[in-house]
C-alpha positions as CSV (number, residue, x, y, z in Angstrom):
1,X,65.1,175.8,133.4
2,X,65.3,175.5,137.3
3,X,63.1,173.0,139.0
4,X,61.8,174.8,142.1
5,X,60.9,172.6,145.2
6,X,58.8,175.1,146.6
7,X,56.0,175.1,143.7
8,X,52.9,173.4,144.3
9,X,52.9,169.9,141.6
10,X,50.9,171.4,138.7
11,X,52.2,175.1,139.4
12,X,54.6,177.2,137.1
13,X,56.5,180.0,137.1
14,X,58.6,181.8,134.4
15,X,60.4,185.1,134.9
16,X,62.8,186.1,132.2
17,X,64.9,189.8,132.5
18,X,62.3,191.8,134.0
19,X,58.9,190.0,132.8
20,X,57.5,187.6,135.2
21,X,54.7,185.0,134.6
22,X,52.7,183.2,137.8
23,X,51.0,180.2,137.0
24,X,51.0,178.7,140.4
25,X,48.3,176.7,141.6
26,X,47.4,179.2,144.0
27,X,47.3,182.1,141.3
28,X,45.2,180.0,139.2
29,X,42.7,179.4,141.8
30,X,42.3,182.8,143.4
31,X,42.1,183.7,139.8
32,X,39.0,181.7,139.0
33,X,37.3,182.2,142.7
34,X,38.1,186.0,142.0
35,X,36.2,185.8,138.4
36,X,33.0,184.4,139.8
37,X,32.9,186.5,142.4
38,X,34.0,185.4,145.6
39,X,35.9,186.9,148.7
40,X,39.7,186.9,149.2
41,X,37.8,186.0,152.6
42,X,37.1,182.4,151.3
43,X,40.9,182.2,149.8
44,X,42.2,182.6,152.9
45,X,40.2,180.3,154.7
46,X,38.1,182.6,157.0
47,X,33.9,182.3,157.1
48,X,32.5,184.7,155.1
49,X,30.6,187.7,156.8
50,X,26.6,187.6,156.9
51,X,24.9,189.6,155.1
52,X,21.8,191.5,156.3
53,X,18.8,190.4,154.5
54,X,16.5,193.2,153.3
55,X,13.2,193.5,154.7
């Protein structure tokens, strides 16, 4: 085990040979906002577009 200044408190990373697992804080989070459904947009930080209302 390396400690790894660069990691977020909370997030983890494991790679072993050629397998990798990301469970970064970030990862986590754009994983949940992706699963309900919204915008890599809204990740980023950037308003989201407007959408026409139909008529």
């Amino acid at each position: 085990m390396v400690e790894d200044g660069a990691l977020t408190p909370g997030g983890c990373r494991v790679e072993l040979g050629a397998s990798e697992v990301d469970a970064t804080l970030e990862t986590r989070w754009r994983r949940v906002v992706e699963g309900i459904g919204i915008s890599q947009d809204w990740l980023d930080g950037k308003e989201p577009e407007a959408k026409a209302k139909p008529r």
